[in-house]
C-alpha positions as CSV (number, residue, x, y, z in Angstrom):
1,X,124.6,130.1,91.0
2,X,125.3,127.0,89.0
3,X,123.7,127.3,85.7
4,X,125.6,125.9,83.2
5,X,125.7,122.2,84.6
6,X,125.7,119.4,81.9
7,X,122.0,118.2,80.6
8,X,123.7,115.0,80.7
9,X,123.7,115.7,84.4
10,X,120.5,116.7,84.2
11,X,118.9,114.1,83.0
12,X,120.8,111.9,85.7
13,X,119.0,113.8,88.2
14,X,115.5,113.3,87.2
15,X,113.5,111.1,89.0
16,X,110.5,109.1,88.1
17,X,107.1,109.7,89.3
18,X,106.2,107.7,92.3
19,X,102.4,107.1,93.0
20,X,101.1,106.9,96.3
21,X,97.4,105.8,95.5
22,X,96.3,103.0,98.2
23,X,93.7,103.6,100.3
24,X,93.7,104.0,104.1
25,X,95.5,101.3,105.8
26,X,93.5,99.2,108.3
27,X,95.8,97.4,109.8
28,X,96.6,99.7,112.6
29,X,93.4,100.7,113.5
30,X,91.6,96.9,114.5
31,X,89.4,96.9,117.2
32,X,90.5,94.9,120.3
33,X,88.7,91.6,120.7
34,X,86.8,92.9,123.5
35,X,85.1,95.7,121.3
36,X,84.9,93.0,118.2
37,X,82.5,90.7,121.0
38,X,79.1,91.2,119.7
39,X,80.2,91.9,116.1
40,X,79.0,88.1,114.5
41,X,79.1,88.6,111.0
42,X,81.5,86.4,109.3
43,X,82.4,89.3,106.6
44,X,82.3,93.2,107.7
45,X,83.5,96.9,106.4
46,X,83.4,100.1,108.3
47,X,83.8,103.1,105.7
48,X,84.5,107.1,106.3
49,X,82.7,108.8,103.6
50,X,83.4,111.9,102.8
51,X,82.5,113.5,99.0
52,X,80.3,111.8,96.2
53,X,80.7,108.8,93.7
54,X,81.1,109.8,90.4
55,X,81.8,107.8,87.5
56,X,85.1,109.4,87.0
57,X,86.5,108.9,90.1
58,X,84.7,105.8,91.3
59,X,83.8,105.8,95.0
60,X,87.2,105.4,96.5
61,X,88.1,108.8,96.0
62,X,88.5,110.2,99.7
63,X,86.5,107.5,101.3
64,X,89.1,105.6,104.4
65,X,87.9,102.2,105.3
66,X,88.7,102.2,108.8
67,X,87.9,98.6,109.5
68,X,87.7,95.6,107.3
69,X,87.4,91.7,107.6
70,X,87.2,89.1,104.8
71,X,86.5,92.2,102.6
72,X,86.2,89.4,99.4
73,X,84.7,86.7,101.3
74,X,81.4,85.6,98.4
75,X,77.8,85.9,100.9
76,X,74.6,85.1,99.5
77,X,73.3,88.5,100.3
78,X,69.3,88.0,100.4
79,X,67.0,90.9,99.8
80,X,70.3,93.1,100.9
81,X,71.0,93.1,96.7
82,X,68.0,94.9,96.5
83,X,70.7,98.1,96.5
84,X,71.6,96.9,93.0
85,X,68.0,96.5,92.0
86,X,67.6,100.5,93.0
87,X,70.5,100.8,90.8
88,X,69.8,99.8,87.9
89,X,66.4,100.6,88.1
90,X,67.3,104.1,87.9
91,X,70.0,103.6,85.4
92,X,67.2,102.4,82.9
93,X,64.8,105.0,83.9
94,X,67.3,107.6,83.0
95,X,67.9,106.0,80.0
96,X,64.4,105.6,78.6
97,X,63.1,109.3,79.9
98,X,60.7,107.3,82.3
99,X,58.3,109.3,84.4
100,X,58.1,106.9,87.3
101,X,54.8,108.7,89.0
102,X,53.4,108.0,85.4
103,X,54.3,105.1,84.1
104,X,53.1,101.7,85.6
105,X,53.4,98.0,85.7
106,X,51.0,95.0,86.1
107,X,51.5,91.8,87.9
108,X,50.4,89.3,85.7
109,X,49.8,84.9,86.6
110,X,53.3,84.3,84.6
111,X,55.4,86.5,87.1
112,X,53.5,84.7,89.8
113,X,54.0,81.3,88.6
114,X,57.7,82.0,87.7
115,X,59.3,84.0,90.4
116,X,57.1,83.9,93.8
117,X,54.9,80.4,93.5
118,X,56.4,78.2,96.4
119,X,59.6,80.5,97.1
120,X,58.2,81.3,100.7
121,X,59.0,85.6,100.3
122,X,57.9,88.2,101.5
123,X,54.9,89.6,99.4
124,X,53.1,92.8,99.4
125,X,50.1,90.9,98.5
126,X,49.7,92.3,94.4
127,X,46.9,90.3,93.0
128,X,46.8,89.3,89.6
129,X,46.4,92.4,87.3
130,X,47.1,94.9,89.9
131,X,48.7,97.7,88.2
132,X,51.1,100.3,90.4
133,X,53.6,103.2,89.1
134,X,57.2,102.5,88.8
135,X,57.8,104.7,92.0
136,X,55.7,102.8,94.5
137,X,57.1,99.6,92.8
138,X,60.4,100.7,93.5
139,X,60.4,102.6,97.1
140,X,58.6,99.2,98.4
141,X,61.5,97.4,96.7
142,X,63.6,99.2,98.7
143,X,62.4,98.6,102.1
144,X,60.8,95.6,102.1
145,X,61.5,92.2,100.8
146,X,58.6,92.7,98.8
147,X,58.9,89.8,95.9
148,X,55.6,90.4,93.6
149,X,56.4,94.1,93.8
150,X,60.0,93.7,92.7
151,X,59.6,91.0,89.8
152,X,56.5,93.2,88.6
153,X,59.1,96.6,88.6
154,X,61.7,94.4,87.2
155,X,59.9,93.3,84.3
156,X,58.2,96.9,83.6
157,X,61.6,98.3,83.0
158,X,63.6,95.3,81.0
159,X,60.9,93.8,79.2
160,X,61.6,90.7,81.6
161,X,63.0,89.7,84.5
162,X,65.6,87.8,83.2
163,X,66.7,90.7,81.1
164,X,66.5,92.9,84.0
165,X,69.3,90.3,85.9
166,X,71.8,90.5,83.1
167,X,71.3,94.0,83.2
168,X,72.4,94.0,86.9
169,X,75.6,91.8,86.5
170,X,76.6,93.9,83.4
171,X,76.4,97.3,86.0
172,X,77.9,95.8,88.8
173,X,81.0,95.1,86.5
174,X,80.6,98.3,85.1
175,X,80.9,100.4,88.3
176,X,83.8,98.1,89.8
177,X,82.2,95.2,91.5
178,X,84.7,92.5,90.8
179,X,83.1,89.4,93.0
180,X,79.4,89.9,92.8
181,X,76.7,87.9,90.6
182,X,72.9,87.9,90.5
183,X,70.9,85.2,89.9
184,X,67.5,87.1,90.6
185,X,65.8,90.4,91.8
186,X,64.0,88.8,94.5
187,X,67.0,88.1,96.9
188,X,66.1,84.0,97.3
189,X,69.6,82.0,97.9
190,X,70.7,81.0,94.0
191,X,73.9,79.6,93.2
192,X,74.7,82.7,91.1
193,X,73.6,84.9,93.9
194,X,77.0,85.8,95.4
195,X,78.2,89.4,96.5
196,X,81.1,90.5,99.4
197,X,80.9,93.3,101.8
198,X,83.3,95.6,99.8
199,X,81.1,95.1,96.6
200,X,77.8,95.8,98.8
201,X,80.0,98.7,99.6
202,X,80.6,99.7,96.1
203,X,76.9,99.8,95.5
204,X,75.2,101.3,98.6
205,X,78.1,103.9,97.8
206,X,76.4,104.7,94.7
207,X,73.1,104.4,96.0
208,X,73.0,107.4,98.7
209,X,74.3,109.6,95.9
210,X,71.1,109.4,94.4
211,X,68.7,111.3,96.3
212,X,65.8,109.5,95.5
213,X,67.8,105.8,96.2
214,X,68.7,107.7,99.1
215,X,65.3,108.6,100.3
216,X,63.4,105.6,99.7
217,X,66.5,103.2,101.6
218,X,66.0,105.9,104.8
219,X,61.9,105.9,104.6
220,X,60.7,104.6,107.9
221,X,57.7,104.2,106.2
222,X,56.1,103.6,102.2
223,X,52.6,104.4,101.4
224,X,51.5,102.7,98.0
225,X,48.8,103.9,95.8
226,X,47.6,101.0,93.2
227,X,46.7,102.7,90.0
228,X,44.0,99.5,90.0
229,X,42.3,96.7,92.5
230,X,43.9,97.3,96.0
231,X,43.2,100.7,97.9
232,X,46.3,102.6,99.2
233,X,48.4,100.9,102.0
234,X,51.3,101.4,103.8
235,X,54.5,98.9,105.3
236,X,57.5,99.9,107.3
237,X,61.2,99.3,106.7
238,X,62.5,95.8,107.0
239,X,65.3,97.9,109.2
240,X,64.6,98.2,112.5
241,X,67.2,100.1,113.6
242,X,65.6,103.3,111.3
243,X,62.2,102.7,113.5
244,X,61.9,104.1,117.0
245,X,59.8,101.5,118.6
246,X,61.9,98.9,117.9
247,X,64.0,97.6,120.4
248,X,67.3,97.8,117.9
249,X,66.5,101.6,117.2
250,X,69.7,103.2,116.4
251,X,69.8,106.9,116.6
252,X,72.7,107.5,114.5
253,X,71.2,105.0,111.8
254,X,70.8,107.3,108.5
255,X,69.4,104.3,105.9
256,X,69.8,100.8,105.2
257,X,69.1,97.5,102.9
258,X,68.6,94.0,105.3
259,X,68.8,90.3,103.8
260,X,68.4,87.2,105.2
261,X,70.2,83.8,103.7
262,X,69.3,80.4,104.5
263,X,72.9,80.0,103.2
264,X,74.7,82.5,104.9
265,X,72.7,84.3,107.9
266,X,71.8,88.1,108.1
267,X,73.1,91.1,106.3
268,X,72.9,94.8,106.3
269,X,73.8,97.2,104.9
270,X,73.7,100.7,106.2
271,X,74.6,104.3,106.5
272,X,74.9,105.9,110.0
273,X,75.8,109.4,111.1
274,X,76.6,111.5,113.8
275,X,77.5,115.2,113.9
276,X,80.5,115.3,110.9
277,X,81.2,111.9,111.1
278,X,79.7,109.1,108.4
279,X,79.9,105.4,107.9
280,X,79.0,103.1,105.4
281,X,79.2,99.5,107.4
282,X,78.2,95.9,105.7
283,X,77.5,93.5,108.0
284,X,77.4,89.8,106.1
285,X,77.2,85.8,107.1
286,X,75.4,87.1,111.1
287,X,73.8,83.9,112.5
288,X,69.9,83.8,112.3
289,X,70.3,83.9,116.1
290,X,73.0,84.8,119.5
291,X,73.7,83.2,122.4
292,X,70.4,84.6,123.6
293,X,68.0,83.5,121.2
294,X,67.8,86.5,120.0
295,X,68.1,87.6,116.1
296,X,69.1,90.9,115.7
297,X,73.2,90.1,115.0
298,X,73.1,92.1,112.0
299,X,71.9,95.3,113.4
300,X,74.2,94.4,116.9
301,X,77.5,93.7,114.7
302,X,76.5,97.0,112.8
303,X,75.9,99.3,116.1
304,X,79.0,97.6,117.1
305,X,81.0,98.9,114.6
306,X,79.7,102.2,114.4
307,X,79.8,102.9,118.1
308,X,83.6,101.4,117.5
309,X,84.1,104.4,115.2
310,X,82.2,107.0,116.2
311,X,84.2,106.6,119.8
312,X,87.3,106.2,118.1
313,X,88.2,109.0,116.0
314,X,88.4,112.6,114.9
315,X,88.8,114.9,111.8
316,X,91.7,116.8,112.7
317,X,93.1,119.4,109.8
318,X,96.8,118.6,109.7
319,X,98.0,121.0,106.9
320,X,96.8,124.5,105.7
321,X,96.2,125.9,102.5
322,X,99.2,127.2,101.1
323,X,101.2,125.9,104.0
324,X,105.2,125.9,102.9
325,X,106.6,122.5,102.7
326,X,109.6,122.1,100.6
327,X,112.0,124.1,98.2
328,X,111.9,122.7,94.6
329,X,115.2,123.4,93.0
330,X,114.8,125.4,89.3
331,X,116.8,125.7,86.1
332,X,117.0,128.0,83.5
333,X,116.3,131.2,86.1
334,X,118.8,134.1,86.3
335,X,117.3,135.2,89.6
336,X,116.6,132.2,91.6
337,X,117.7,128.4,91.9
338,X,114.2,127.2,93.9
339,X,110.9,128.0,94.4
340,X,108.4,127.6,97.3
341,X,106.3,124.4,97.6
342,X,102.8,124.7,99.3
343,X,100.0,122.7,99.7
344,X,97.1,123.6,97.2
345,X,94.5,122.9,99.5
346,X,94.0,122.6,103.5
347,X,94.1,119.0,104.7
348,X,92.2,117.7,107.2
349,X,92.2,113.9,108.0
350,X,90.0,111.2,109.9
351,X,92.8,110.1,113.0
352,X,92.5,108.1,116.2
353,X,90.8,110.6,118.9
354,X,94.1,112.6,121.2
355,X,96.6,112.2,118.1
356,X,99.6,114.6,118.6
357,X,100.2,116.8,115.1
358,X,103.9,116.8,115.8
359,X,103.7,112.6,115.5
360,X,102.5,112.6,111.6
361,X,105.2,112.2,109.6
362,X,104.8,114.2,106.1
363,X,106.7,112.5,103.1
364,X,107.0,114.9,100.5
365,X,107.5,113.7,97.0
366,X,108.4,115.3,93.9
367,X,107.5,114.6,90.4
368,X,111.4,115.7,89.4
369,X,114.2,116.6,91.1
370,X,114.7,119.1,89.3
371,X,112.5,121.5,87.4
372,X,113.0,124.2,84.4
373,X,111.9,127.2,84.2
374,X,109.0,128.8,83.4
375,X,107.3,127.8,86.4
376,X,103.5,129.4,87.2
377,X,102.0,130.3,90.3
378,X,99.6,127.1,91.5
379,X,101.3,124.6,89.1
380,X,101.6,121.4,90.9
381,X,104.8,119.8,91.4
382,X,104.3,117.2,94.2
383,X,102.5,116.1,97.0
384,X,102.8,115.7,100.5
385,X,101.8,112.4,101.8
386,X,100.7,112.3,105.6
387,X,100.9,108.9,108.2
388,X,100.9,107.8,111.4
389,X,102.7,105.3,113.0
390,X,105.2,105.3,110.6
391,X,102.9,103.2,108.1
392,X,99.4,104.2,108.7
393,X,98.1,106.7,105.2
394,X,95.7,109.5,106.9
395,X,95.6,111.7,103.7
396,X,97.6,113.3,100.5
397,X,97.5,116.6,99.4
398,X,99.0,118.2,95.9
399,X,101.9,120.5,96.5
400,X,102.1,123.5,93.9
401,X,104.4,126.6,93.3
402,X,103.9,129.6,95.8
403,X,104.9,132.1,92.8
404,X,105.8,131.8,89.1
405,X,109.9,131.7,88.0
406,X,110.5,133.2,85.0
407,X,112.7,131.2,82.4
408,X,116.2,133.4,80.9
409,X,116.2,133.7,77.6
410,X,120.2,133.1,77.6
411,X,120.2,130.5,79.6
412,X,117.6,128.8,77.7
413,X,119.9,129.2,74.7
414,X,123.0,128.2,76.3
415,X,121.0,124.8,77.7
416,X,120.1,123.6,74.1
417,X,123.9,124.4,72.7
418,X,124.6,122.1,76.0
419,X,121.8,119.3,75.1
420,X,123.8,119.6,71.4
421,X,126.8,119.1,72.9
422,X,126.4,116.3,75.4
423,X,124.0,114.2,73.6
424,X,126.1,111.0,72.7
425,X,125.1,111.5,68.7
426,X,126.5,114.7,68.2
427,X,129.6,113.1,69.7
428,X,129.2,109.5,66.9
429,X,128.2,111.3,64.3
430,X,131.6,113.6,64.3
431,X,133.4,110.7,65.5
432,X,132.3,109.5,62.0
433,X,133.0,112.5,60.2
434,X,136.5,112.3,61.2
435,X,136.7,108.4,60.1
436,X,135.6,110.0,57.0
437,X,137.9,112.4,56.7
438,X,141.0,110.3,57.8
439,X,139.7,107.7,54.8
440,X,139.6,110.1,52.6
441,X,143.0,111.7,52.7
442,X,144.6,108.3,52.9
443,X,142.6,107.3,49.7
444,X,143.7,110.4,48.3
445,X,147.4,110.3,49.2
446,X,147.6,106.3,47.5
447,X,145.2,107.9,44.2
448,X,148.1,110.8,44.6
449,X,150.8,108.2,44.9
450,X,149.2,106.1,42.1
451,X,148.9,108.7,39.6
452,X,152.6,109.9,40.3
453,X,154.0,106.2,39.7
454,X,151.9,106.4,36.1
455,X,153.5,109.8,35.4
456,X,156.9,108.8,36.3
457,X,156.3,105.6,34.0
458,X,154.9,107.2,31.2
459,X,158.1,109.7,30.7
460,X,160.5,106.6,30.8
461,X,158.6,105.0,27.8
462,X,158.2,108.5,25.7
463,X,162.3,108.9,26.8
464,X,163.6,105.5,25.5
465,X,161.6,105.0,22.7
466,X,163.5,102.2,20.3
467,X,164.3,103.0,16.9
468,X,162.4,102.1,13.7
């Protein structure tokens, strides 16, 4: 075993980190154009989702985007940004310990001459000085275009509405949405009111996390109980595809957020599921109408994508826990020069459907060449990085030590002496030392020579000293 090598040598051999951190590569996995056919929308995403957004980790963690086209493209989004309303609604109810069954708001003549006067929306019919709780505001923002209802909740939470709005574009920044602006609450076309399907993404994301976002975007149905004027009444979701009767009924359709732009068409967002598999898909910029006259696009171009998927692929697990991968070689061990690699945890990955295991080509890659000893069981070391088609990401896993390595006390020893001894300072600084030294001596031999020449001198004067 070779275990006195140069550090010098070692320190050649390390290599730098290498990160491996982009998300699922799409490229490879575009629909054909027949498929594509009756998707419209001028801007479109197709998510895997698979674990939770957190504010650590964002909502990119595991997720795959499996299909994307002008992913930045700025849509006016309609009532569709109603998802950020949800947001931030709860963010400030949170904040300020609100009871939502409890406390309530009023729609008063300045919202109504303000925000809805003349804008043509959607109402839930409040009348002046109708007072409801912060829940029914809310659930009835989510799935319906509702306009008196969403100003009123607005204004109840932020003190006003316009307050409410800077609110939203300060979160949307805040959780990561980089091309998105609001202008309003209401959804009405504004020149400020710009989003893209990856930000709608972003937010829906963070949305179904919170289980009561989640429920009121997936209610096929809201039931609202005024605190004063109106009696109790009920609408349905805006989405058809969530409500059997409808002719765009979707099965697989799990929750959604519609919108309608005079400036850019029909959106949707929405969350559909079958067995294991869910997708987040954002449809944006569909034409009010097809071919047919007909003026569903948004919920076609979203069952087209999702049948797309569904149809398309499998989770297949493609490495096992503690599965050997690669031999990491160790210094600083009497009894061994490697140690095991495995991977920490199982890995199972979203892949086209009949993919042959023996085709995924697994890049390992180390954080060092080279590693010293003490090593402990479970400390990771690496990953194993998986594609197909030579390009194509599927999935990473964290490599870690199968056992621990103990370090030799003697050869820990002997490695520092070595580190002495090869670092280029050591080697100066005695270099110098001898400079030193050489000066010296010659300075001393000419003082030597000197004073000899004075003593020599001085005997010749005391020898012929003239005569008085």
């Amino acid at each position: 075993m070779k275990k006195t090598r140069l550090f010098g040598l070692f320190l050649v051999g390390v290599l730098l980190l290498v990160f491996v951190m982009s998300p699922l590569s799409v490229s490879a996995y575009t629909p054909d154009a027949e498929t594509l056919k009756g998707n419209l929308a001028k801007a479109s995403i197709i998510v895997f989702l698979e674990g939770t957004a957190t504010a650590e980790q964002g909502v990119n963690g595991r997720d795959s985007i499996m299909y994307e086209n002008n992913g930045d493209m700025k849509l006016s989004p309609g009532a569709m940004m109603r998802v950020m309303v949800g947001l931030y609604a709860k963010k400030l109810i949170k904040e300020k310990n609100i009871d939502m069954e409890k406390t309530t708001g009023t729609y008063t003549l300045p919202l109504e001459e303000t925000y809805i006067l003349g804008t043509g929306l959607t109402l839930a019919n409040m009348e002046e000085g109708e007072t409801w709780t912060v829940k029914d505001m809310l659930s009835l923002s989510m799935i319906q275009t509702s306009a008196d209802a969403c100003v009123t909740l607005a204004a109840t939470l932020a003190g006003s509405v316009d307050a409410f709005v800077m609110g939203m574009n300060s979160y949307a920044k805040e959780i990561g949405c980089t091309n998105t602006t609001f202008g309003n609450v209401t959804g009405l076309d504004h020149p400020n009111q710009k989003t893209t399907v990856r930000d709608m993404y972003i937010m829906l994301r963070y949305a179904i996390d919170d289980p009561e976002l989640h429920n009121m975007l997936g209610a096929t149905e809201v039931t609202v109980k005024p605190v004063s004027k109106h009696p109790q009444r009920s609408w349905e979701n805006s989405n058809y595809m969530l409500r059997g009767i409808s002719d765009y009924y979707y099965e697989a359709m799990e929750l959604g957020k519609t919108g309608v732009s005079d400036d850019s068409g029909k959106a949707l967002a929405s969350v559909c599921h079958s067995e294991n598999y869910r997708y987040l898909t954002v449809v944006m910029g569909c034409p009010m109408e097809n071919e047919y006259g007909e003026g569903g696009t948004h919920y076609d171009s979203t069952r087209v994508l999702c049948n797309w998927a569904f149809n398309t692929f499998e989770y297949e697990t493609m490495l096992t826990e503690n599965q050997p991968m690669v031999r990491q070689k160790v210094d600083l061990s009497w009894k061994t020069d490697t140690v095991t690699l495995v991977a920490e945890n199982p890995l199972s990955c979203l892949v086209p459907l009949g993919v042959d295991p023996n085709t995924v080509r697994k890049e390992v890659v180390l954080n060092h060449e080279r590693v010293d000893a003490p090593v402990k069981k479970g400390q990771v070391l690496g990953k194993a990085v998986l594609y197909i088609q030579e390009d194509v990401k599927i999935g990473e896993v964290n490599l870690v030590a199968s056992e621990s390595v103990k370090r030799s006390t003697l050869l820990y020893i002997w490695s520092r002496i070595e580190a002495v001894l090869s670092s280029p300072w050591l080697w100066v600084a005695l270099g110098a030392l001898v400079v030193l030294i050489i000066a010296y001596a010659i300075l001393a031999f000419l003082h030597n020579q000197e004073k000899r020449r004075n003593a020599r001198n001085h005997r010749r004067k005391r020898k012929y000293k003239p005569l008085k």
